[in-house]
C-alpha positions as CSV (number, residue, x, y, z in Angstrom):
1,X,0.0,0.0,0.0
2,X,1.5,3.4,-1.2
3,X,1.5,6.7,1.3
4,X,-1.7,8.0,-0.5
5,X,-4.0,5.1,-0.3
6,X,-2.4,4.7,3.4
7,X,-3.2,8.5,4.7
8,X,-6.4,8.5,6.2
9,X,-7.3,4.5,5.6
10,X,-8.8,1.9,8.2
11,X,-5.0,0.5,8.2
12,X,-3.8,3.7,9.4
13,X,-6.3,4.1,12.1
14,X,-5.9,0.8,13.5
15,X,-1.6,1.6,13.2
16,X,-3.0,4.8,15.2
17,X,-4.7,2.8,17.7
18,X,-2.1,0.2,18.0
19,X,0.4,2.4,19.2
20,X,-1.5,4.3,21.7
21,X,-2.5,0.7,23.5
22,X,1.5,0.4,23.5
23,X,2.4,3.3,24.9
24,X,-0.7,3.0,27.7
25,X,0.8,-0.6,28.7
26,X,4.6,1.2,28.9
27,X,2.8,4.2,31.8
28,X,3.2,3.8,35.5
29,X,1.5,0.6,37.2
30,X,1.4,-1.4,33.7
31,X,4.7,-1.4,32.5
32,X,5.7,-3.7,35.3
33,X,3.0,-5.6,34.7
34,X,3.5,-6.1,31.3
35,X,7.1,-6.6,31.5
36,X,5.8,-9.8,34.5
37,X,3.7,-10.9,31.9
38,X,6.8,-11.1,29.1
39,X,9.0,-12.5,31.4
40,X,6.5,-15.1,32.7
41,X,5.6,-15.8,28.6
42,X,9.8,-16.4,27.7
43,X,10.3,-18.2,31.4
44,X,7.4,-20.9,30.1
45,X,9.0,-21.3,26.5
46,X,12.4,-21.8,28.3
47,X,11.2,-24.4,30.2
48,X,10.5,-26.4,27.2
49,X,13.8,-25.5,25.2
50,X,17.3,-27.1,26.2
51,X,20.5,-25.2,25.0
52,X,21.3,-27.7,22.4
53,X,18.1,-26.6,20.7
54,X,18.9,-22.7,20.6
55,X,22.6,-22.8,20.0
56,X,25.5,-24.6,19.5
57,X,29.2,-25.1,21.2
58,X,30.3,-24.0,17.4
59,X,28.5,-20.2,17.5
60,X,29.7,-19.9,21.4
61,X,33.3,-20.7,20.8
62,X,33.4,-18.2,17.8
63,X,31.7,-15.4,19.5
64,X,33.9,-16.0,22.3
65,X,37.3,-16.0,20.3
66,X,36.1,-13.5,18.2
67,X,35.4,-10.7,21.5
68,X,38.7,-12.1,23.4
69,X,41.0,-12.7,21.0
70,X,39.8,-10.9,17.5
71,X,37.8,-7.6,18.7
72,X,40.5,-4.7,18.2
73,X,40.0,-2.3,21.3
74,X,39.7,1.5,20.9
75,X,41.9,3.6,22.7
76,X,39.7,5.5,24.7
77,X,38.7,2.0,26.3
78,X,42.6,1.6,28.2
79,X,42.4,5.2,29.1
80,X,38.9,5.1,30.3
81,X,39.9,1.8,32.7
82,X,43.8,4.1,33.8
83,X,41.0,6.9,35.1
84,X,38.6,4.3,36.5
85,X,42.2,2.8,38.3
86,X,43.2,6.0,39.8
87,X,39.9,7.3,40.7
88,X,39.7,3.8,42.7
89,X,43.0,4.6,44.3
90,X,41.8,8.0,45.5
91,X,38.4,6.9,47.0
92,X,38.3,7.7,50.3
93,X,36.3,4.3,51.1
94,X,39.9,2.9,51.4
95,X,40.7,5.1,54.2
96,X,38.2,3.5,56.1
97,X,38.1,0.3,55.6
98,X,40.1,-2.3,57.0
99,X,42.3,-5.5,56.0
100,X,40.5,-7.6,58.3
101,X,37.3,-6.6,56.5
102,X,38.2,-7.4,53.4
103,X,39.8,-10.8,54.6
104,X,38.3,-12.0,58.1
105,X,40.1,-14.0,60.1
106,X,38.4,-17.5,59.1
107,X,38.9,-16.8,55.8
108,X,43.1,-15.8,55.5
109,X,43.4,-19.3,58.1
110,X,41.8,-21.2,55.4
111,X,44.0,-19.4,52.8
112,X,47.0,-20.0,54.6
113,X,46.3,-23.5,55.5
114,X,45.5,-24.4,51.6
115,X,49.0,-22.7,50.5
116,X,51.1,-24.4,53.3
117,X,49.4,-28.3,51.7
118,X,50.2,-27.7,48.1
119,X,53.3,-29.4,48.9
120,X,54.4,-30.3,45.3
121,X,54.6,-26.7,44.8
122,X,56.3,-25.1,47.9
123,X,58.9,-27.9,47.0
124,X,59.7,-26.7,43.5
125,X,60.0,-23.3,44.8
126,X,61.8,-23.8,47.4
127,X,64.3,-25.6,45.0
128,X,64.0,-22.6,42.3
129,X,65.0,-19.7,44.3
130,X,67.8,-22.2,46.3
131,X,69.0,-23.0,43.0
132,X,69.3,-19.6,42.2
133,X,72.6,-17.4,41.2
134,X,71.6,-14.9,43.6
135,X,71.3,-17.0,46.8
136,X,74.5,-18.4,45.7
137,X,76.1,-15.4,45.5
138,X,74.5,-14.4,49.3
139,X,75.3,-17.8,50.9
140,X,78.7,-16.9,49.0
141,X,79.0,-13.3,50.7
142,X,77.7,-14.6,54.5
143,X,80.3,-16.7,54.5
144,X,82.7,-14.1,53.7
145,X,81.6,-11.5,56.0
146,X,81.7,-14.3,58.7
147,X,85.1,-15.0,58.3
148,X,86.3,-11.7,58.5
149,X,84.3,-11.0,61.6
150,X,86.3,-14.1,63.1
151,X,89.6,-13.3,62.2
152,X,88.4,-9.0,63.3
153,X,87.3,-10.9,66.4
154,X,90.0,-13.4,66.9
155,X,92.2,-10.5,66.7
156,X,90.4,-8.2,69.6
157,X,90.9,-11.8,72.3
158,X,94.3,-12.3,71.0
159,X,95.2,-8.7,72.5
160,X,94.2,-9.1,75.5
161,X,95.9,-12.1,76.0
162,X,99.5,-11.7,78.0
163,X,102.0,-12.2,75.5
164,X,99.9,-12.2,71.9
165,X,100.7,-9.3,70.7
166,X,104.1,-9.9,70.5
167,X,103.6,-12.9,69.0
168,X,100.9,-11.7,66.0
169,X,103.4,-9.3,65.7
170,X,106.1,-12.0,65.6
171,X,103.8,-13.6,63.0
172,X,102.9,-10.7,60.8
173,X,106.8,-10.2,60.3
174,X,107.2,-13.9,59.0
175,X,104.5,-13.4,56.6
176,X,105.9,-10.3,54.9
177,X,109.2,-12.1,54.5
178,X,107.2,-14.7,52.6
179,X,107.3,-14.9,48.8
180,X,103.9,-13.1,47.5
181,X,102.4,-17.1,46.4
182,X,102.1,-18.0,49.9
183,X,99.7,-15.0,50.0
184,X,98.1,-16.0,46.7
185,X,97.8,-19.3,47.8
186,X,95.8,-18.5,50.7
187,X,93.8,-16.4,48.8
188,X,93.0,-19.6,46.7
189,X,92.2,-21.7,49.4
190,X,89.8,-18.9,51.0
191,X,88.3,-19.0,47.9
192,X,87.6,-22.8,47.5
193,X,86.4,-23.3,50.9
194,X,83.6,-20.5,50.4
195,X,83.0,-22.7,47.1
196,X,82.5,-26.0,48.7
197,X,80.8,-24.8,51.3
198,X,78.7,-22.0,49.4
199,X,76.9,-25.5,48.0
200,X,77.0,-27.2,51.6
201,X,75.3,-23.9,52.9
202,X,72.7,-23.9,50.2
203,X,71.5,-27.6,50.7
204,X,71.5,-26.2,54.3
205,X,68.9,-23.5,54.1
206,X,66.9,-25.8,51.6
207,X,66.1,-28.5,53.6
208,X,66.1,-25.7,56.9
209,X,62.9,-23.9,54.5
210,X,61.4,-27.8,54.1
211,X,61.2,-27.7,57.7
212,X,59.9,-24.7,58.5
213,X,57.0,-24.8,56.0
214,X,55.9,-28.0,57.7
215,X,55.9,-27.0,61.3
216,X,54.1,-25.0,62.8
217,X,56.0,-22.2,64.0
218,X,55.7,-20.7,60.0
219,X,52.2,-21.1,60.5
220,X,51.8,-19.4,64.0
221,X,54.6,-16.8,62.9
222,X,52.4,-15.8,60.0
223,X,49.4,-15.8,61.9
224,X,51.2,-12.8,64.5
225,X,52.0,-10.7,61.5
226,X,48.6,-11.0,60.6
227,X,47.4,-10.1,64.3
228,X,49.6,-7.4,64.0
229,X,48.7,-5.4,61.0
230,X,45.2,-6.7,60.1
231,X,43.4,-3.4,61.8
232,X,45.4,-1.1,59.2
233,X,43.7,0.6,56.6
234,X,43.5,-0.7,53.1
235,X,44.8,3.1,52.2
236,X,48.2,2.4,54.5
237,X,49.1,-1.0,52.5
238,X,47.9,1.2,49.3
239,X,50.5,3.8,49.8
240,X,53.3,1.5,49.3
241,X,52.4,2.0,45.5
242,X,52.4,5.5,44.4
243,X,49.1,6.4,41.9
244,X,52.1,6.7,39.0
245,X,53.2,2.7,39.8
246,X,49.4,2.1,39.5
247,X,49.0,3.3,36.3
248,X,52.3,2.1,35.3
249,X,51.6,-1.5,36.1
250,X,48.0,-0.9,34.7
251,X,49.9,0.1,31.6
252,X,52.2,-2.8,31.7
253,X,49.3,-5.4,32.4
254,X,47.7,-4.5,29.5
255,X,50.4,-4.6,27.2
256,X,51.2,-7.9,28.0
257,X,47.8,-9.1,27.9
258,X,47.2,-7.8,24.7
259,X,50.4,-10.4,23.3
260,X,48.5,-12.9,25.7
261,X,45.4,-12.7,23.9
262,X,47.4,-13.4,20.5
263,X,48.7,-16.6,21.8
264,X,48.0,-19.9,20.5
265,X,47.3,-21.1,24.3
266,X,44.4,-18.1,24.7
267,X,42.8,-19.5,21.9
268,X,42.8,-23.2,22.9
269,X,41.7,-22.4,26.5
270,X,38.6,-20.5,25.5
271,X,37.1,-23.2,23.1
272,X,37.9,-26.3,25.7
273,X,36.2,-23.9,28.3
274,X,33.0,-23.4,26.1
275,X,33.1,-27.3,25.5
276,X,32.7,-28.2,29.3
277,X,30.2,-25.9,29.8
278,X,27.9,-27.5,27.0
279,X,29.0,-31.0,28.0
280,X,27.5,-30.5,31.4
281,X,24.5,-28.6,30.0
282,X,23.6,-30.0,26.9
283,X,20.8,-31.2,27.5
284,X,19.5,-28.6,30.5
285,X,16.8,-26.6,29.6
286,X,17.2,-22.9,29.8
287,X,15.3,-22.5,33.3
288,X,17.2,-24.9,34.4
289,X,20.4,-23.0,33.2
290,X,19.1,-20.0,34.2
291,X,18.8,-21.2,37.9
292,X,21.8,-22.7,38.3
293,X,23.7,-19.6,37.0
294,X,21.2,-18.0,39.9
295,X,18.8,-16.0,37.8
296,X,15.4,-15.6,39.0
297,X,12.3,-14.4,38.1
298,X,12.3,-11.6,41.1
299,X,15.3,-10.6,39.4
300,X,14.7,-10.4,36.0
301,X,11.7,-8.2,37.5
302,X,14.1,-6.2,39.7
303,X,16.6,-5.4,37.5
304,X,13.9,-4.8,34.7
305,X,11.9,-2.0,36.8
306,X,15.0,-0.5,37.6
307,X,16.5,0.6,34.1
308,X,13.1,0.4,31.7
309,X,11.3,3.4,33.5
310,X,14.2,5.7,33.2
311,X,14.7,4.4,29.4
312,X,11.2,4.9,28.8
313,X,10.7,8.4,30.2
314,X,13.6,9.6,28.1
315,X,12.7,8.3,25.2
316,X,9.3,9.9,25.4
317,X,10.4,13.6,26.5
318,X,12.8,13.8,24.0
319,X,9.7,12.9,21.2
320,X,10.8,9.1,20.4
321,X,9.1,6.3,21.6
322,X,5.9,6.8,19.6
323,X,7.4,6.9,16.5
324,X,10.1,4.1,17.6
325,X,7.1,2.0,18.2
326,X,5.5,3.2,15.1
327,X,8.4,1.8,13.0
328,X,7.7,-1.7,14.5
329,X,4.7,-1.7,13.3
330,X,3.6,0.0,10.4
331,X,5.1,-2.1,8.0
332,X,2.8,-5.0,8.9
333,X,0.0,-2.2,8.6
334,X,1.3,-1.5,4.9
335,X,1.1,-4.9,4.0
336,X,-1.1,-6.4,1.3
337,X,-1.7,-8.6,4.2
338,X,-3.5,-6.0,6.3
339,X,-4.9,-4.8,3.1
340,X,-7.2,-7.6,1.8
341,X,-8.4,-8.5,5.3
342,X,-9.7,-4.7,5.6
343,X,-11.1,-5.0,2.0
């Protein structure tokens, strides 16, 4: 039907019509009970489709990849979250709020208690940093240091000895009438006897840290520091990092996971995700879904009533929700369809 024959036809009245019965049904009291109604009218279909029926593991996994791994992200998205980050910092919530609030007691013992069992793992790191050049070199330079503070000390109860002096003395003279290898020779054996017992001292303090992991003292001793600094404020622990190492790790995060999400692994991991989750609900309907992910009806309600009004309103002082409903439906109203019936 053209716009002539339209203007002013039974078609156009009933369009007319139509789309002042929406609007009345989007006013006050009846919007939420038409959007009940809806809800209660998808909620019954739901109950008699499974996911396998709406979608497949094929769609999900590509929508997945495709927002992860594919979707190029604007710039103004990483500056937006570096603002969110430091207006976080700032807020003066974290002033007044406490570490034992955010982790109570219960909860950091259960923490701890998990970390001090994964045994495999403490083991390995344990072994890494051990095994590590710089422990070496520390083990290396605490055994230096504590031999000079024993010959430094040897030397402060050999003078007050009655007669040492003279003899050091006695000694010190023999020494520099030696050829200079005896003195490179020392230096030689000072030097392989830090070696061999650098390694000694390293398989020390390895099985010393097995130890303490599995006593209790570790435990207890980690339980006082928690005593001890639990009541501070999250803002105290928070000014350890400056706002410009926030952003700079922010920066650094996302760099990194921006090559992360390029990865092969990234990839892999989403799909095999996407697969357990339709293995174990294949076959569940979507209420069934929708309650174990802990959607109600109340909520869909809730959450409904809370943004539709405001959506609603605006649209309709600014001039557009009649003619947005209008566009829904007037082709159907233009239809030869519509037409012959009214003829």
């Amino acid at each position: 039907m053209d716009t002539d024959e339209f203007a002013g036809s039974k078609a156009e009245a009933l369009l007319d019509a139509h789309v002042e019965w929406v609007l009345a049904r989007l006013e006050g009291q009846a919007l939420q009970a038409e959007l009940e109604r809806r809800i209660d009218w998808l909620l019954a279909d739901a109950a008699k489709l499974r996911l396998a029926d709406v979608i497949s593991v094929e769609s999900v996994q590509h929508t997945a990849v495709d927002y992860a791994v594919d979707m190029k992200i604007g710039g103004a998205i990483p500056a937006l979250v570096g603002d969110i980050a430091v207006a976080l910092y700032e807020h003066p919530a974290q002033e007044r709020t406490t570490l034992e609030e955010l982790l109570p007691d219960r909860e950091f013992e259960e923490l701890l208690d998990k970390l001090l069992e994964m045994q495999r793992l403490r083991e390995e790191v344990i072994h890494q940093s051990v095994s590590n050049p710089v422990f070496a070199n520390l083990v290396a330079q605490l055994l230096y240091s504590g031999l000079r503070g024993y010959v430094a000390h040897s030397k402060r109860l050999a003078a007050r000895v009655p007669g040492a002096r003279t003899a050091m003395k006695l000694g010190r003279a023999v020494v520099d009438r030696a050829p200079p290898r005896i003195g490179d020779t020392l230096e030689r054996g000072i030097r392989r006897y830090v070696e061999r017992n650098t390694e000694a001292g390293m398989q020390a303090s390895e099985a010393y840290l097995h130890d303490a992991f599995e006593s209790d003292e570790l435990r207890q001793a980690i339980l006082d520091f928690w005593d001890d600094n639990k009541h501070r404020s999250v803002a105290s622990v928070r000014d350890f990092a400056g706002q410009l190492d926030i952003e700079e790790l922010f920066v650094i995060g996302y760099e990194y996971w921006q090559r992360l999400r390029r990865m092969p692994i990234y990839r892999e991991l989403i799909e095999r995700g996407v697969d357990v989750f339709f293995e174990n609900y294949r076959d569940a309907t979507l209420t069934d879904l929708l309650e174990d992910i802990g959607v109600t009806r109340d909520m869909m309600v809730r959450d409904g009533m809370r943004f539709l009004p405001q959506v609603i309103e605006a649209l309709r002082a600014k001039g557009l929700l009649a003619p947005a409903i209008r566009r829904q439906l007037e082709d159907f109203y233009r239809s030869d369809a519509v037409s012959t019936i009214l003829d």
